[in-house]
C-alpha positions in Angstrom: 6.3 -7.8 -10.9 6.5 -6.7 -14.5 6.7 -3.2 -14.9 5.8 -1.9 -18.3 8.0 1.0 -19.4 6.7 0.9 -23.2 3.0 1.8 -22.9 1.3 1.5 -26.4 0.8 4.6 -28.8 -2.8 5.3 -29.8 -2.1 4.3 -33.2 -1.0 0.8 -31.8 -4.0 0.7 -29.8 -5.8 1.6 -32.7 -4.5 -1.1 -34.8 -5.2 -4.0 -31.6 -9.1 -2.4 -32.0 -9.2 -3.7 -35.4 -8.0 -7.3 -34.5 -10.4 -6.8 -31.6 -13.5 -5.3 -31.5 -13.9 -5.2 -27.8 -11.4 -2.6 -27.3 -12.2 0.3 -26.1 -9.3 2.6 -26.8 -9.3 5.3 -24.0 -10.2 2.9 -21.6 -7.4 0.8 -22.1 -5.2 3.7 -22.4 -6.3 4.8 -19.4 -6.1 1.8 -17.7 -2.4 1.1 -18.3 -1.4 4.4 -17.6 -3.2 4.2 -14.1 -1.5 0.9 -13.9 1.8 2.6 -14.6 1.3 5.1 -12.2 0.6 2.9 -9.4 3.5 0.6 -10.0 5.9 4.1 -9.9 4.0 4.9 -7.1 4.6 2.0 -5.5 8.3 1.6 -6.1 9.2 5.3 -5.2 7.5 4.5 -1.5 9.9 1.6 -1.1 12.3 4.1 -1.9 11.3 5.8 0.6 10.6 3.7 3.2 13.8 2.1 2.6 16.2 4.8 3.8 14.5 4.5 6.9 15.0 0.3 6.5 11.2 -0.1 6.3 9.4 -1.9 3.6 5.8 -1.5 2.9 4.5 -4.6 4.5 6.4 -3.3 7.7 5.8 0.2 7.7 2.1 -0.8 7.2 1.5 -3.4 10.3 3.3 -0.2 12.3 0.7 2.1 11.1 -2.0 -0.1 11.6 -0.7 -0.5 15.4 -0.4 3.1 15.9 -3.9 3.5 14.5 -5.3 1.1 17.2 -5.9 3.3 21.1 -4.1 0.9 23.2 -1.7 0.7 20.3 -2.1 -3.5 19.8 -4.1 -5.7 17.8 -4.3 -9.4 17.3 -2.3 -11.0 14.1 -5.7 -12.3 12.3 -7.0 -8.5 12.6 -3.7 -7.2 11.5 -3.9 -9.6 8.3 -7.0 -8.6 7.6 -6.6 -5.1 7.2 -3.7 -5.1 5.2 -5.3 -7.8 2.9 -2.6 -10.6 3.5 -2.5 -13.9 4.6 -2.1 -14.9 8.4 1.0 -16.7 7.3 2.4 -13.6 5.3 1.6 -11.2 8.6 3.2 -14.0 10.7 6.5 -13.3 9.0 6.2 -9.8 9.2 5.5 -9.5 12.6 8.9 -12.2 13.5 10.6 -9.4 11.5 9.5 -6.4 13.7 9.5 -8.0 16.2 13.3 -9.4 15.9 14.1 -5.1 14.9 12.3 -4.6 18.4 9.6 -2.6 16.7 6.8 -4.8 18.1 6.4 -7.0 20.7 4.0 -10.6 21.2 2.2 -10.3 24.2 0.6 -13.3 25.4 -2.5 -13.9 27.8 -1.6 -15.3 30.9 -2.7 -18.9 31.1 -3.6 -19.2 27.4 -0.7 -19.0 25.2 -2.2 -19.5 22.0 -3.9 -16.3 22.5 -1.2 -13.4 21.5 -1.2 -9.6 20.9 0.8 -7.5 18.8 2.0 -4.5 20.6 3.7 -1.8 19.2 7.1 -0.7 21.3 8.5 2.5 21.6 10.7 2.2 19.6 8.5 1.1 16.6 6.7 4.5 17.5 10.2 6.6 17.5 11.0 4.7 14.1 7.6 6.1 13.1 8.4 9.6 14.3 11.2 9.9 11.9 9.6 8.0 9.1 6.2 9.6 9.1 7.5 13.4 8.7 9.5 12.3 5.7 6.7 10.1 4.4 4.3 13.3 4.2 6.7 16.2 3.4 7.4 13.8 0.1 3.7 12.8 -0.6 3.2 17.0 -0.2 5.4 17.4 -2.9 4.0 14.3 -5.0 1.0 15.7 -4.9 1.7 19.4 -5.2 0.8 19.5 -9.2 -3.2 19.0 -8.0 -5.1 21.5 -5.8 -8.0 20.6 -3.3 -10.4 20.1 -5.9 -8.7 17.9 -8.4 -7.3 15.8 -5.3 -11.2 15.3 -4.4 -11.9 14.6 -8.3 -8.8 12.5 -8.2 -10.4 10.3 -5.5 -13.9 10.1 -6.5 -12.8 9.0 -10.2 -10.6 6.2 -8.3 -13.7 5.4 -6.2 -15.5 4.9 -9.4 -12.4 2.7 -11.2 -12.8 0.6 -7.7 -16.2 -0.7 -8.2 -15.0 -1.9 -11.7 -11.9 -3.8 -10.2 -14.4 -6.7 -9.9 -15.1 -6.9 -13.8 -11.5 -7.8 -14.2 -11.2 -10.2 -11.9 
């Protein structure tokens, strides 16, 4: 992914408004600096993850297992909620499952039908990871009280149902 370090001074922004009319100045600012935000964001959690020698797409099927009561969940439902492919979730799951952090089970007499099932020691990676995880998003977030968290996430609710303009 292309990370833009240099983002654009008003006065260049200014000057792209002239050659085109349909720039909105402070929303494109805004835009790329939410952009640039999220990619930082994005990177420093790898970071983070990877001292523990997670990456996201891992450390996110574990989550969603530990989410789930009987702490399992079928690869098409897994997928799904971490908007990926089946074929994407297939190779994360062969590599938890070759780390021993997860486990196929499959139904008796009907091998086509499989669960994934978190083991336990996919939950005691979890136990150390998670801890670390929120003592470091405490102190990401530690600039923004209550209030302007709440603001923060009903101004990115509002940016969400715009995603589909720029698609």
């Amino acid at each position: 992914m292309l990370q833009l370090r240099d983002l654009p001074t008003p006065e260049v922004l200014d000057k792209f408004a002239e050659r085109y009319p349909d720039a909105d100045v402070t929303a494109v600012s805004s835009f790329l600096h939410l952009l640039r935000v999220a990619t930082d964001l994005s990177v420093a959690l790898d970071t983070c993850l990877s001292r523990h020698d997670l990456l996201q797409g891992r450390w996110w099927v574990l989550i969603l297992l530990m989410r789930e009561a009987s702490k399992t969940s079928t690869p098409s439902l897994l997928a799904s909620k971490a908007g990926v492919s089946r074929a994407t979730m297939t190779g994360l799951i062969d590599g938890l499952e070759q780390s021993g952090l997860v486990e196929r089970v499959f139904a008796k007499g009907d091998r086509r039908s499989v669960l994934i099932s978190l083991t336990d020691a996919g939950q005691a990676k979890l136990d150390v990871v998670m801890p670390d995880y929120y003592r470091r998003i405490r102190q990401c977030m530690q600039a923004l009280d209550e209030e302007k968290r709440m603001q923060l996430q009903q101004i990115l609710g509002l940016i969400n149902l715009g995603i589909p303009a720029l698609a």
